[in-house]
C-alpha positions in Angstrom: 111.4 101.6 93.7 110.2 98.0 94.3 109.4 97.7 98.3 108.2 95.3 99.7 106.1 95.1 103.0 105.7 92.6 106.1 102.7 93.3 108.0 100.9 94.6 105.3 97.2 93.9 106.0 98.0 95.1 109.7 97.3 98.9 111.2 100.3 100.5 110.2 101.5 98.5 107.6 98.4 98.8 105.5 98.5 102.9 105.6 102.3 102.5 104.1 101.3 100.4 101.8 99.1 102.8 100.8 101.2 106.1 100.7 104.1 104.0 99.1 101.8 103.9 96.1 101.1 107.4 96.5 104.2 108.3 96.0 104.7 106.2 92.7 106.2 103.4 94.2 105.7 99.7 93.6 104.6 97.4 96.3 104.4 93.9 97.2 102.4 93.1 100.5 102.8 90.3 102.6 101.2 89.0 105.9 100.2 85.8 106.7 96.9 86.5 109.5 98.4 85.3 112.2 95.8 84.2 115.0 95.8 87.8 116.8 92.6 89.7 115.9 90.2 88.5 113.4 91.1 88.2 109.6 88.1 89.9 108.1 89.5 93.3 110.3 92.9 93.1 107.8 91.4 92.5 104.8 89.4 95.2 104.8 92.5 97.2 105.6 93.5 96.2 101.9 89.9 96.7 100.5 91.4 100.2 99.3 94.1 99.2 97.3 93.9 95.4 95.9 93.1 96.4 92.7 95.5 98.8 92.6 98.1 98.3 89.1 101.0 98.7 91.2 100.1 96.5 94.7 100.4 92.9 94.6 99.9 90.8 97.8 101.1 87.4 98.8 100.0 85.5 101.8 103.1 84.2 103.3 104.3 83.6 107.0 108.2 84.4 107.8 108.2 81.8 110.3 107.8 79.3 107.7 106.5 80.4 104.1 109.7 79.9 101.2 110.7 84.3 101.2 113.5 83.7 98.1 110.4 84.8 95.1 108.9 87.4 97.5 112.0 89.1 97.9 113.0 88.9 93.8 114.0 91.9 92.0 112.9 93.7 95.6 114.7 96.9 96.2 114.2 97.3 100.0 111.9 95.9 102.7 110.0 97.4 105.4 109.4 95.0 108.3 106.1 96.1 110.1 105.5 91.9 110.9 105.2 91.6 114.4 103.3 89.9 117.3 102.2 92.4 119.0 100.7 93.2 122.3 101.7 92.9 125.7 99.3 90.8 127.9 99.5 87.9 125.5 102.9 88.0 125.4 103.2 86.7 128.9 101.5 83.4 128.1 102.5 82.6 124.4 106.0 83.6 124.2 106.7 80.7 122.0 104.9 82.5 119.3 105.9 85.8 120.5 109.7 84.9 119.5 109.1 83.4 116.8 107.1 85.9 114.6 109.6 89.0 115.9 112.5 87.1 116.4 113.0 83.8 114.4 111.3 84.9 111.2 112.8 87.5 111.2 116.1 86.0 110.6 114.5 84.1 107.8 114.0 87.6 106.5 117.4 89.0 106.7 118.4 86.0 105.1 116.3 86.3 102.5 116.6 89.8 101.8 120.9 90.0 102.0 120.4 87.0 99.1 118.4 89.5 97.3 120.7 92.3 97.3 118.2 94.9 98.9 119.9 97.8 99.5 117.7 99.1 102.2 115.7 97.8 105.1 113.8 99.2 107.9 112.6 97.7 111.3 109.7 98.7 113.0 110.3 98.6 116.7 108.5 100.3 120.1 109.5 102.0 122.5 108.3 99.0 125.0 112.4 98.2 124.7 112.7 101.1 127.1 110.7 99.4 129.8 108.3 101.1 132.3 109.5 104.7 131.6 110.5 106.0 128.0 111.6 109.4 128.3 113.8 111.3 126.2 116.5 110.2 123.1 117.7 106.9 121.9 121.0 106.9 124.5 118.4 105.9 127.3 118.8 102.6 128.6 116.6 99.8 127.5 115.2 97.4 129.9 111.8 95.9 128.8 109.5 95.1 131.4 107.3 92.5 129.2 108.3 89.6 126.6 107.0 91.4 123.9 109.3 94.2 125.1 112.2 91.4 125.4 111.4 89.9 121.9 111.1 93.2 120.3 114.6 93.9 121.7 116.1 90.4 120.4 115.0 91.7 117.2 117.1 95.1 117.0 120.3 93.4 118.3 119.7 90.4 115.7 119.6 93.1 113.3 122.6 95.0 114.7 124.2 91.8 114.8 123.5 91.5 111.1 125.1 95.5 110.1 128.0 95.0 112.0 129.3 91.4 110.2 128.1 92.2 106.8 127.1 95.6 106.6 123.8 94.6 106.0 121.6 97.8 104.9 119.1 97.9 108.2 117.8 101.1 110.0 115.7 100.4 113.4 112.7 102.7 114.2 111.2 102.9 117.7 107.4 103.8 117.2 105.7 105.1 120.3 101.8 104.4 120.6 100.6 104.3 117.4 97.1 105.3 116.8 94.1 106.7 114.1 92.1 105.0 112.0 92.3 101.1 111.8 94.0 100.8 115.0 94.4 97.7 116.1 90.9 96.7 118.2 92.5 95.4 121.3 94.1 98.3 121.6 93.1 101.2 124.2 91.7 103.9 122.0 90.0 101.9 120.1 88.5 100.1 123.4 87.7 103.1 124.9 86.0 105.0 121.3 84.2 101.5 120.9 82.8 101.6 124.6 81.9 105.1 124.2 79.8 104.9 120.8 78.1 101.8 121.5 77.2 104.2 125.6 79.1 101.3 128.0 81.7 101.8 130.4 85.3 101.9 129.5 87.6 100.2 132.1 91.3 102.2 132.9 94.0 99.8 134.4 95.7 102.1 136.9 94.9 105.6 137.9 94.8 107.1 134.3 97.8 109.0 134.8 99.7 107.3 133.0 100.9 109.5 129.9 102.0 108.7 126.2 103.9 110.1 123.1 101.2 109.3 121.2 101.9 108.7 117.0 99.0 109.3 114.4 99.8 106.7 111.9 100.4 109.4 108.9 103.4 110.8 111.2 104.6 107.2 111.5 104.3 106.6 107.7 105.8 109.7 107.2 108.9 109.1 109.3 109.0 105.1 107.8 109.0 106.3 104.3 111.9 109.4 105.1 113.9 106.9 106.9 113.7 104.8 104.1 115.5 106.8 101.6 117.6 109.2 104.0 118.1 107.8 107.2 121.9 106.1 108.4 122.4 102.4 108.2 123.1 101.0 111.7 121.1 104.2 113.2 117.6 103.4 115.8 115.5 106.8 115.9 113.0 107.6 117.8 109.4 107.8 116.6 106.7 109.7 118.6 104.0 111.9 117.9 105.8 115.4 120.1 102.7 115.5 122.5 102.6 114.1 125.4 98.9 113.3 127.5 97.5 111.1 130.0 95.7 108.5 129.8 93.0 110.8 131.5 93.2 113.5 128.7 93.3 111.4 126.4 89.6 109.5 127.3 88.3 113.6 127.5 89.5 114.4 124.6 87.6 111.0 122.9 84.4 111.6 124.9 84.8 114.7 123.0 85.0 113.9 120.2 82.4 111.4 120.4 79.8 113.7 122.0 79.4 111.8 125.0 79.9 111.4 128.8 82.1 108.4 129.8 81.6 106.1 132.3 85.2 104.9 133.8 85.3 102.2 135.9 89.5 101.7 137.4 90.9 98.4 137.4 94.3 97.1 139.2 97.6 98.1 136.6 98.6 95.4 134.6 101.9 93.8 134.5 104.7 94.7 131.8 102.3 98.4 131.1 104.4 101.6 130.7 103.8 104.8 132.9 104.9 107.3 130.8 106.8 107.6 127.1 108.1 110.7 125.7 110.2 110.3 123.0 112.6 112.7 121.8 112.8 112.7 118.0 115.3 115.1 117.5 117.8 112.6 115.9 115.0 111.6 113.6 114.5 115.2 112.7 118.4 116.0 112.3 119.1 112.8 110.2 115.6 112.8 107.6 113.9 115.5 108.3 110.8 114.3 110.7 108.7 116.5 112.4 105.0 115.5 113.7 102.1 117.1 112.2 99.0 116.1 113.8 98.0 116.8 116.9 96.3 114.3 119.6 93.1 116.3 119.5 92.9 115.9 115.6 94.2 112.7 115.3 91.7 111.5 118.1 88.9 113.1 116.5 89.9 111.5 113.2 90.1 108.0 114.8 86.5 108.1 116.3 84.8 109.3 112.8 86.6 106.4 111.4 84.9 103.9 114.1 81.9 106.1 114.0 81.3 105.1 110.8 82.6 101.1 110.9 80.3 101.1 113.9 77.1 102.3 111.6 78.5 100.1 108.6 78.4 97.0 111.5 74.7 97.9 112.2 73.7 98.3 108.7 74.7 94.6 107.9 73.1 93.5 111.0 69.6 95.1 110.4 68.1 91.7 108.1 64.2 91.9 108.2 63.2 88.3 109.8 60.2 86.0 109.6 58.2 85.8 112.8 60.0 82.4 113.4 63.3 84.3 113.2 64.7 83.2 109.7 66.4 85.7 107.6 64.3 87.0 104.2 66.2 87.5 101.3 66.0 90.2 98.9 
């Protein structure tokens, strides 16, 4: 199968790109490195398979980039594109609807002119708002605009199955997480802090819980619900563990060997208190069922910045000239 992938170079979108191939299948990336986190952070998310025989990558934007040659010959699309984040959100929603919103249209456009006979949304459980607890009939009530714009999308999308029957499936990833997670993010904050031995700052009381996702459950369930899963259908996608924000930080320190130092800071607006997601839809319909525990996956995650953390210092280590200037060689 030809598949192509939005979001590529990003977190998740890199690690399907990567089991896609895996799995035999041919892929064509796109992102277009949108001003979020720095560009040299993707790219190396691609290091592993650019040369691969089957991976091609195009630098496009859906916003704006011509889709019709991207999308040629294309048997189904995954959409892991977004802006992401919530704090942003509330000051650039501009951008914020029109990366998960506008271009998205451009997408479905695109991709119903193709003929692609299968497509699947990534979406977040931020739709649910400040509490997302239990199966998809809960209500959804976002309580930030990335929430809001991520919401737009599934009902564009919906929109889209019920006047053409267009081929779309909508999954709602919980707190995503493991290696090359995003570096805004809080685990990757908090790992970073610890390693480098400076504080880590909580908003709120750290009681705050999650349904935390390692990304090869995530992939797992994207690819399943690629082949089996009901068009028209949203599913849950969450990780079957449930942990504070407290236990999650011990768990870390851990892992890391270390002691942290937690300073508390006021909660910030549009945050969720606590996500559990019920996946047994997911698991009824293709078969999902979570494999890696938070401990694991945490533990996994900080080797992985363990080591981008000595690869960091290892480029920074040039022997200087008493005036300061590099010497080469």
């Amino acid at each position: 199968m030809r598949i192509l992938v939005t979001g590529a170079a990003g977190f998740i979108g890199s690690h399907l790109c990567e089991q896609l191939l895996a799995e035999g299948h041919e892929v064509l990336g796109i992102d277009s490195f949108v001003d979020y986190y720095p560009r040299h952070v993707k790219e190396a998310n691609l290091r592993a398979i650019g040369d691969h025989p089957h991976f091609a990558f195009a630098e496009l934007d859906l916003r704006t980039s011509p889709l019709d040659e991207a999308l040629d010959g294309v048997d189904a699309v995954v959409n892991e594109a977004a802006m992401a984040g919530l704090m942003r959100s509330w000051s650039d929603l501009e951008t914020y609807m029109g990366c998960n919103v506008l271009g998205l249209e451009r997408l479905i456009t695109a991709a119903a002119s193709a003929g692609v006979t299968r497509f699947v949304q990534a979406s977040t459980s931020s739709v649910y708002g400040r509490e997302a607890v239990g199966d998809e009939s809960q209500p959804v009530s976002p309580v930030s605009p990335y929430g809001v714009s991520k919401l737009a999308a599934e009902h564009l999308l919906l929109a889209h199955v019920e006047a053409s029957g267009f081929p779309a499936i909508i999954l709602r990833y919980f707190s995503v997480y493991g290696p090359r997670q995003r570096p805004e993010m809080a685990y990757h904050l908090f790992i970073d802090a610890m390693l480098r031995g400076e504080p880590i700052t909580v908003y709120g009381d750290g009681l705050q819980s999650r349904s935390n996702t390692y990304v090869a459950d995530c992939v797992r369930a994207t690819i399943d619900a690629l082949g089996k899963a009901k068009v028209g259908e949203i599913f849950n996608v969450g990780g079957g563990e449930e942990i504070t924000l407290r236990r999650a930080i011990e768990l870390i320190a851990d892992a890391a060997g270390t002691t942290p130092s937690i300073r508390y800071a006021e909660a910030r607006p549009g945050d969720q208190l606590r996500t559990w997601a019920s996946t047994e839809k997911a698991r009824a319909e293709f078969g999902y069922r979570p494999t890696v525990s938070a401990a694991t996956g945490l533990r996994a995650q900080v080797q992985w910045q363990s080591e981008l953390l000595a690869r960091e210092g290892a480029k920074g280590r040039v022997r200087r000239r008493s005036d300061g200037s590099p010497i080469q060689g």
